[in-house]
C-alpha positions in Angstrom: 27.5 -6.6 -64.4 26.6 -9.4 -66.7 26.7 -8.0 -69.8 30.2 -7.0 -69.5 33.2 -8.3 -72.3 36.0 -8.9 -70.7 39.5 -9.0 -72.2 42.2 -11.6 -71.2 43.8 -10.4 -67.9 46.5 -8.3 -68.5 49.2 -9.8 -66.4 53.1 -8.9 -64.7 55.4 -11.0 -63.4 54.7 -11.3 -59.8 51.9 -9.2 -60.1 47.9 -9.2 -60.0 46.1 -9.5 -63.1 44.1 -6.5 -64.3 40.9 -7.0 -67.0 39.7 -4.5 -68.9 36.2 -4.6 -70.1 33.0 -2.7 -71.8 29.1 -2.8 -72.1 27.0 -1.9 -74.4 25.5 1.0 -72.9 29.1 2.6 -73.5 31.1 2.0 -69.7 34.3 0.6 -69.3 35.7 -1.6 -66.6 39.0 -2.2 -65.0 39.3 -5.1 -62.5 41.9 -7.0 -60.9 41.3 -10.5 -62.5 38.9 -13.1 -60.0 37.6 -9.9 -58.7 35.7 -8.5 -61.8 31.9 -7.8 -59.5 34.2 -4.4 -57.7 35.3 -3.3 -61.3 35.9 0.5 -61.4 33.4 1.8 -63.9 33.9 5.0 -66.2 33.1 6.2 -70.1 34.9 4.3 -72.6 36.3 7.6 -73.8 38.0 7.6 -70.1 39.5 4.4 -71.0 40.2 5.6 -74.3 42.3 8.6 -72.6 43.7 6.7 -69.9 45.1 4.1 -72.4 46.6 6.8 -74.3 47.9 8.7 -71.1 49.7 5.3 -70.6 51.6 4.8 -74.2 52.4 8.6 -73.8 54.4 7.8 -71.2 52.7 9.7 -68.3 52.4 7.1 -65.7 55.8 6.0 -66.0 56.6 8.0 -62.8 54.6 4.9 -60.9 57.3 2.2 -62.9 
């Protein structure tokens, strides 16, 4: 996984931080921040969706 970008952690109050990152190969990452090498791997058009699925309001239920 080393030619992964990494965003800044995404971070809550009180709560892990999450990174998001891509390749060039087109995957995208999501990791809890210090614990980047068990990143959950998918498409970037996944992340893409699920990004969108987010601002759309549709895991607000988990809030």
């Amino acid at each position: 996984m080393d030619d992964i970008t990494w965003e800044e952690p995404f971070c809550g109050e009180g709560a892990s931080c999450f990174r998001l990152g891509t390749d060039a190969t087109g995957n995208a990452y999501v990791a809890i921040a210090g614990a980047e090498d068990a990143a959950l791997t998918d498409s970037r058009e996944a992340l893409r969706r699920m990004i969108l699925d987010i601002k759309a309001g549709k895991a607000d239920h988990l809030l």
